[in-house]
C-alpha positions in Angstrom: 89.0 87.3 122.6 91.1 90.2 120.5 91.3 89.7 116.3 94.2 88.3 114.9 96.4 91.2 113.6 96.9 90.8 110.0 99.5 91.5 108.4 98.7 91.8 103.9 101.7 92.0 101.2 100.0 92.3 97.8 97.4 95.0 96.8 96.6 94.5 93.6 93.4 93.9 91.7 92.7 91.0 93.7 94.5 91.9 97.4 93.5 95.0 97.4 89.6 94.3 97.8 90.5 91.3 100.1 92.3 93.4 102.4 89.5 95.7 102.7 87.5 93.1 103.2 89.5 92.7 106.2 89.3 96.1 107.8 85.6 95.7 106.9 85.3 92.4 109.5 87.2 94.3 112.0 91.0 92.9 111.9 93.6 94.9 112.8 95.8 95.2 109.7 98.7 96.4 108.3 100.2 97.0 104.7 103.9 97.1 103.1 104.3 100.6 101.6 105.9 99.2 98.4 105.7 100.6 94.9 102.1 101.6 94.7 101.8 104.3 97.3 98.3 105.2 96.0 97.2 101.6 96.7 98.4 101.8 100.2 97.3 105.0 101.2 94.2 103.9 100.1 94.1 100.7 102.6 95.7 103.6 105.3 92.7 106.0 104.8 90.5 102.9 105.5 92.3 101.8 108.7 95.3 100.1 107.8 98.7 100.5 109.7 101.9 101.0 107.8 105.3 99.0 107.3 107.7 99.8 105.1 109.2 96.2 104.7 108.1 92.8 104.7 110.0 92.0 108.3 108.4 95.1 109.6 105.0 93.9 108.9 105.7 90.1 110.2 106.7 91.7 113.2 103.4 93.5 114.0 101.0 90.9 112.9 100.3 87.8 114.0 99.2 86.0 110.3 100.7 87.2 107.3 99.1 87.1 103.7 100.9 87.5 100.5 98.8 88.0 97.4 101.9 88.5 94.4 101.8 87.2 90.9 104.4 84.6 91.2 106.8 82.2 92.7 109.9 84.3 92.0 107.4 87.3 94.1 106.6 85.2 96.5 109.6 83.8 97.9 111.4 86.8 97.4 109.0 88.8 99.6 109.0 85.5 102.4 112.0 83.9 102.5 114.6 87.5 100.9 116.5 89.7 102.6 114.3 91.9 105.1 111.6 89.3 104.1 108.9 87.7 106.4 110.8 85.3 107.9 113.1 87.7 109.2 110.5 89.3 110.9 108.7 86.2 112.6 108.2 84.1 115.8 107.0 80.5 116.7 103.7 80.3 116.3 103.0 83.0 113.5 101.2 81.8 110.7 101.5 82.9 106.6 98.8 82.4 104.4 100.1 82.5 100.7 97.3 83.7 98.6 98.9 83.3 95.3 98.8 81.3 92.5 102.4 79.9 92.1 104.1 76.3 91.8 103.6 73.3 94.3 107.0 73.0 94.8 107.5 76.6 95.6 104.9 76.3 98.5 106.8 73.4 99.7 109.8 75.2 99.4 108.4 78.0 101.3 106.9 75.6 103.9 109.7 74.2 104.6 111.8 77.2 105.6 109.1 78.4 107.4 108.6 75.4 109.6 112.5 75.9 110.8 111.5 78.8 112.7 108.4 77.2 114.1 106.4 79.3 111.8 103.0 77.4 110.2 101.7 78.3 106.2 99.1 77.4 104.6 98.5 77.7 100.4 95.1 79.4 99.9 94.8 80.4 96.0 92.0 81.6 95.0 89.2 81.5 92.2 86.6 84.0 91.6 88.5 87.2 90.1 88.1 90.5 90.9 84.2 90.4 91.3 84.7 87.7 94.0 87.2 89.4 96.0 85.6 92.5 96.4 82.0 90.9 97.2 84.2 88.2 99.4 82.8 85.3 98.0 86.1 83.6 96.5 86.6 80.0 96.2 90.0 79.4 98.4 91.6 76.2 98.3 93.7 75.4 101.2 96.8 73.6 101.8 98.2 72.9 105.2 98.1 71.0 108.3 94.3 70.9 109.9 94.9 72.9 112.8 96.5 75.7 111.5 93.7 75.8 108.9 91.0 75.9 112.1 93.0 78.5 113.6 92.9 80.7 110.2 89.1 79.7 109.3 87.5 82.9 110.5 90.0 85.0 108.8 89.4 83.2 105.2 86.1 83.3 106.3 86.3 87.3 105.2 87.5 86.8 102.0 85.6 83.8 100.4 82.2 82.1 100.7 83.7 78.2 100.1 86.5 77.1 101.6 87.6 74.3 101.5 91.3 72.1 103.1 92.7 70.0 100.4 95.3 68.6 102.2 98.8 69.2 103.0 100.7 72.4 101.5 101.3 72.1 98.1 97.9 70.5 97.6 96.1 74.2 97.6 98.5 75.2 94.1 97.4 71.9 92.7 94.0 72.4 92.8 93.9 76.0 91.8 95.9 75.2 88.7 93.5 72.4 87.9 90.8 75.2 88.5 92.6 77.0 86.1 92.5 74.5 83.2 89.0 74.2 82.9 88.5 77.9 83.3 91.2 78.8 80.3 89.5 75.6 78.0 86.2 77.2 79.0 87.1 80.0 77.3 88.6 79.2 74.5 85.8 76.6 73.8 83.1 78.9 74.5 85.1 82.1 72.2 85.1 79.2 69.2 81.6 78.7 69.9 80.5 82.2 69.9 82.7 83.2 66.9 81.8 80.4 64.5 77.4 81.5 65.5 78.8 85.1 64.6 79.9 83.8 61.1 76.9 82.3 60.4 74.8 85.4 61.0 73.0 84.2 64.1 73.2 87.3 67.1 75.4 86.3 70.3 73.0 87.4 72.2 70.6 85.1 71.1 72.9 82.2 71.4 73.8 83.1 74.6 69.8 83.0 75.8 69.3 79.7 73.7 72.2 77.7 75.7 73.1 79.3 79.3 70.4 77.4 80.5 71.4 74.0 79.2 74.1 71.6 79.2 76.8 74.2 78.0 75.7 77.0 80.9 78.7 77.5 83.3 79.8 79.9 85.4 82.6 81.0 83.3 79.9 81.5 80.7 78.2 83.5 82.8 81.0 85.6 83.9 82.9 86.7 80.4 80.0 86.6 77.5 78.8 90.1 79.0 82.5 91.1 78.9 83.4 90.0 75.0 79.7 91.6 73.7 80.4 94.7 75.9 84.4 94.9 74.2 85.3 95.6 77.9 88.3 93.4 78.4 89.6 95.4 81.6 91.3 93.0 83.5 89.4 90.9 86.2 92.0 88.3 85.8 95.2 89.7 83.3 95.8 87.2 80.6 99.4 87.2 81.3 98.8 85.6 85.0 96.5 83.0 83.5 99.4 82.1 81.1 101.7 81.7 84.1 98.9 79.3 85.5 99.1 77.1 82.6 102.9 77.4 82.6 102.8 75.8 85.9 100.3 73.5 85.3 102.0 72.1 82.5 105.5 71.9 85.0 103.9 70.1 87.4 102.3 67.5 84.0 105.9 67.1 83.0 107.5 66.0 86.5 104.5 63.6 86.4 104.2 62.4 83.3 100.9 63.5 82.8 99.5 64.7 78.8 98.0 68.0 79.0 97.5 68.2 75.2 94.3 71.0 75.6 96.3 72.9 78.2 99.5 73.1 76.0 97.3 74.2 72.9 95.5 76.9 75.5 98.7 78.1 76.7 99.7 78.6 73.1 97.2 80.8 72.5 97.9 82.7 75.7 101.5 83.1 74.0 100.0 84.3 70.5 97.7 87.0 72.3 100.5 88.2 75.2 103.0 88.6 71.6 100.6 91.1 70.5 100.2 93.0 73.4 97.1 91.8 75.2 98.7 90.2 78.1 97.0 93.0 80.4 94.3 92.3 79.1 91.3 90.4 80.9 91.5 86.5 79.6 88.1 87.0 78.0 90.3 88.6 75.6 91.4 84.7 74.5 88.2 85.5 72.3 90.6 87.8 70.2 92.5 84.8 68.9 89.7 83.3 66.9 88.5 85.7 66.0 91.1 86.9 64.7 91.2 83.6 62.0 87.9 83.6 61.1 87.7 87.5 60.6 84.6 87.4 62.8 83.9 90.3 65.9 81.9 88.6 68.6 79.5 91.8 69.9 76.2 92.7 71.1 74.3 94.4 68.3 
């Protein structure tokens, strides 16, 4: 039985790894030439075909995945002029990747099913480390069968993955992901910065707690990065901002208090004001520290 061709729109800090991930597993694939030729290329010199829209790469593959920052991205690249949808048949099948609004997906989903065309939500967690070791958490929205269909493919990219229910449910449990992941931070950067004030090494607080009750993965994953100063982005600020933003849409049209979330996102606001939006949201640390006049750093 021949590989699905793939088709990727997306190559950013997190597509671009997934994609090779791709080529790596043996799918045929193909890229949209778009903005960053260097990214393509890239993807090209690895294997990839070329398009030069996003109709043009619908019509050579038989799944499509989009991996953009936004609703606004996303529908424009599916459902826009020269757009995906343009260039699909029955039975083709769009993963969307990104992180973006409920109602968008539905929206999307929708249009799509006009044209006999199946999508699925898939965001992601697991930043930049995940997608190039393809170990991602995906979260997947969509009707069963399609999702059985596209297993083997997601299969590439992440170690747990897991249906949710119907589309729409995939955004809703990534931006719940993404709550506990931004209060994580900004608990654990309180944490860290009030031990620094009082003289004790991070280091050594680090060693005296991972272990316990207040060890998580997110701890795990960012202490490294504050004591280091290296707030390269694995996930920019800005886009975790836009997470919240959602999250806190979607709390409104159901009535549902997110007071931590809307203090978080605050934050987000404060530290994206003074540039650090592409910044890595480790960088959340800056805000406290900041106040108390503290550095969090390995010494």
């Amino acid at each position: 039985m021949s590989l699905s061709r793939i088709g990727f729109i997306g190559l950013g800090v997190m597509g671009r790894p997934m994609a090779k991930n791709l080529i790596k597993a043996g799918y045929p694939l193909v890229v949209w030439k778009h903005i960053d030729a260097k990214r393509v290329n890239e993807l090209v010199a690895a294997g990839a075909g070329e398009a030069f829209s996003p109709k043009q790469v619908a019509e050579m593959s038989d799944i499509v995945i989009t991996m953009l920052p936004d609703s606004a991205e996303v529908e424009e690249v599916i459902l826009g002029k020269n757009g995906v949808l343009e260039g699909s048949r029955k039975g083709m099948v769009i993963i969307d990747m990104s992180s973006i609004s409920p109602s968008s997906s539905k929206k999307i989903a929708s249009e799509a099913e006009r044209k006999g065309v199946e999508v699925l939500d898939a965001p992601v967690s697991g930043g930049e480390p995940g997608a190039i070791q393809g170990t991602l958490a995906i979260m997947v929205g969509g009707k069963e069968t399609t999702f059985n269909r596209c297993l083997d493919v997601l299969r590439t990219m992440g170690k747990t993955i897991t249906r949710v229910g119907d589309v729409g449910a995939g955004q809703v449990v990534k931006l719940s992901n993404q709550i506990i992941v931004a209060l994580n931070i900004a608990a654990m950067s309180e944490a860290f910065v009030l031990g620094t004030k009082a003289g004790v090494d991070p280091k050594v607080i680090y060693e005296a707690i991972h272990t316990g009750l207040a060890g998580s993965n997110v701890l795990e994953a960012k202490i490294f990065k504050i004591l280091g100063r290296d707030f390269k982005p694995g996930f920019k600020m800005k886009l975790h901002h836009k997470d919240l933003k959602n999250a806190l849409e979607v709390a409104t049209e159901l009535k549902v208090p997110l007071p931590l979330t809307a203090l978080t996102q605050q934050i987000l606001v404060s530290l994206i004001n003074e540039g650090k939006g592409e910044n890595d949201h480790s960088a959340i640390v800056n805000f406290t520290e900041r106040l108390a006049d503290a550095i969090v750093k390995a010494t």
